[in-house]
N, C-alpha and C positions, 0 to 999 in steps of 0.2 A: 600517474604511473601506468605503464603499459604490461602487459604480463609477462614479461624477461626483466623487466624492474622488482616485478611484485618476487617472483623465482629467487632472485640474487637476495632482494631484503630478506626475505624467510631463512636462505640459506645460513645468513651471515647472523641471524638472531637466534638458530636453534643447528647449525650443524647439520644441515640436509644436502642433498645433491643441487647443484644449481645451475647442471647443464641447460643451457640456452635455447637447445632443440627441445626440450619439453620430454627426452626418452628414458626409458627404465624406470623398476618399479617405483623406486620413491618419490620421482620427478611425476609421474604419475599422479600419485598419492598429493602432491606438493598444487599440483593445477585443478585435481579436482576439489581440494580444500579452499583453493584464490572461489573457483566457482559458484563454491556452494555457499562464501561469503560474500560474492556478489547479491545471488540471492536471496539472503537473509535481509541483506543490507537494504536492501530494496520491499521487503514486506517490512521490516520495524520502523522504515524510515517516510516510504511513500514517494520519496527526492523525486523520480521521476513520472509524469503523468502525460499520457497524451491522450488525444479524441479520436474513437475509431468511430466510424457511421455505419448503420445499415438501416437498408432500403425494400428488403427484401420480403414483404409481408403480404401474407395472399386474403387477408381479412378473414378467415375464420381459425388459425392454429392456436393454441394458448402456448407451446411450448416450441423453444425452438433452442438448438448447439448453439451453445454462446464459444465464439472464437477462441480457438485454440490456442493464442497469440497473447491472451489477458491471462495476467495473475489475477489481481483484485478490483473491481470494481468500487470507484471512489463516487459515481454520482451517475445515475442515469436519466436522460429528459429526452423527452418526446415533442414529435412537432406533428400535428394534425390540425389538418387546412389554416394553415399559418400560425398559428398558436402553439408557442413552446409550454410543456408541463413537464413539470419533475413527478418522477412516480416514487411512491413510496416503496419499501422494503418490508416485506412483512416475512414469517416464516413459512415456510412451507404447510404446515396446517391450516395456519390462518386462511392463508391465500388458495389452497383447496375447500376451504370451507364457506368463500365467499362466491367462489365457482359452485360451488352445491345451493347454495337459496337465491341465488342470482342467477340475470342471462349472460351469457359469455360472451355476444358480442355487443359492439354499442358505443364506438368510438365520444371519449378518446381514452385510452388506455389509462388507469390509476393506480395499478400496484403490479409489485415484480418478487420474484423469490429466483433463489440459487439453490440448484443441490445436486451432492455431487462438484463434480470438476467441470460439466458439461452441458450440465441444461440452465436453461432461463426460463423461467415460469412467466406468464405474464395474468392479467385479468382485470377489464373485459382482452378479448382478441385484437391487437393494433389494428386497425382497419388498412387496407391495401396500400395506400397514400402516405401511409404514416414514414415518417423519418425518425431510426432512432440514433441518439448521440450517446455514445459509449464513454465517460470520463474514466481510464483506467491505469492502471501499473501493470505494463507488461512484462512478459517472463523474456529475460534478458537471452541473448544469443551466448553460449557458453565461448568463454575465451580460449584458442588453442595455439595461435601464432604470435612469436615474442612483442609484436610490435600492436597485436589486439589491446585497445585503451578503455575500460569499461565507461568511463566518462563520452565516448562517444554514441551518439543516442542510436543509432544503428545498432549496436552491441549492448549496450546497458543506460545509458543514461546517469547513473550514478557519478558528480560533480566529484572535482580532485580535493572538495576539501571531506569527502565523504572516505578518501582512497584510505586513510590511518585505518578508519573501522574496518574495512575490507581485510587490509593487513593482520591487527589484531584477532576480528576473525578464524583468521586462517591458520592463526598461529596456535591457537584455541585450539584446532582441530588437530593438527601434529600435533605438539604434546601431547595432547590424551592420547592420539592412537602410539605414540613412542615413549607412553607412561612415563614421561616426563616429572623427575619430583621437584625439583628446583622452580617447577611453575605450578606444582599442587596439579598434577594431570592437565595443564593447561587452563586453571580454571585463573590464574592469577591473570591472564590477557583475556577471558572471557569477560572478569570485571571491567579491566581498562575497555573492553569493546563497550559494554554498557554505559561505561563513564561517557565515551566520544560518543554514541549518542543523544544521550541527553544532552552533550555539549552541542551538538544540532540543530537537537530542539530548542533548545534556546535561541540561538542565531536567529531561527526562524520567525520564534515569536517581537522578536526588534526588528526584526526585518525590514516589516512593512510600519515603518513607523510606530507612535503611541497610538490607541484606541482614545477614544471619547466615552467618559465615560454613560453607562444608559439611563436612560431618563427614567426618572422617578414619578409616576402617576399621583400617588399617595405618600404623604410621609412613612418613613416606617413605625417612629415612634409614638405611640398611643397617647391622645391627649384625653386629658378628664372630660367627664363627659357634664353638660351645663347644667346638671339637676343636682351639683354639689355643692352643700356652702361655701366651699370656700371660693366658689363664682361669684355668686351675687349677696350682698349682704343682707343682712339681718332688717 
């Protein structure tokens, strides 16, 4: 669904403005509700991830503005002199704390912290060389032309079978603001939103096939131990 799809379906479920140009206050109200459940859609769900790189490390800074472009961060790894490492996440004390009885440089970089909206912690210093790969969920482009599809990864990335939760959503969000009773303040579509997520996650977990199950080193169950009679006889 494109966003003069999403306008018309909301209109025709709750009684809103459904003008196609996106203008006046409701219509208003109406696009920045699709939007704001784009982006929910996208931090509960994860659906879209892509890899951002940077190169840009002068060997001794420990922090640096992580892009402006990333919601959440799903996996970061580092490449120093050919060798990929995944850095741990620690919290921000931790990872000051290991900067205080440690040396801060000394490739190759083994832990990261976030805090705030804008910094990235790191420790030791990425050395000059280093490559890092960003695995993230970025903050979607807000939808504002009828024919903007948030399924398209330029604008959102979010897959059309995700487009229901979007809807639900948004529906969520008018009612309450139109104290809606007939949907309990819109909380009755904030459940069915909940419901089509987990109905997501599940797709997701079949997905990719059945797992194998993991191997077992030790039985789990306790066997007698051989110093009891009923081992060896009399």
């Amino acid at each position: 669904m494109n966003l003069g799809q999403f306008r018309v379906a909301i209109a025709n479920e709750l009684g809103v403005s459904s003008n196609a140009a996106g203008t006046g206050t409701e219509q208003t109200a109406v696009d920045d509700a699709i939007n704001t459940a784009v982006l929910r859609v996208l931090e509960d769900t994860h659906c879209y991830v892509k890899k951002t790189t940077f190169t840009g490390f002068d060997g001794s800074s420990l922090d640096y503005t992580m892009d402006s472009t990333i919601l959440e961060i799903i996996e970061l790894q580092l490449t120093s002199t050919g060798t990929v490492y995944s850095l741990e996440r620690l919290s921000v004390i931790d990872l000051l704390e290991r900067r205080r009885v440690g040396a801060s440089t000394g490739s190759p970089t083994a832990f990261y912290a976030v805090t705030g909206a804008n910094l990235l912690m790191f420790y030791p210093a990425p050395g000059t060389g280093d490559t890092l790969s960003i695995y993230n969920v970025p903050i979607p482009t807000a939808l504002s032309a009828s024919a903007d599809d948030p399924s398209t990864a330029s604008v959102a990335g979010v897959p059309a079978i995700l487009h229901e939760a979007i809807f639900l959503y948004a529906c969520s969000r008018i009612a309450s603001g139109d104290d809606d009773q007939t949907s309990a303040q819109g909380q009755r579509y904030r459940d069915w939103y909940d419901k089509e997520i987990e109905r997501y996650r599940g797709i997701l977990r079949k997905r990719g096939g059945s797992r194998n199950a993991r191997a077992v080193v030790n039985e789990k169950r306790r066997r007698s131990p051989n110093h009891t009679n009923d081992v060896y006889p009399r």
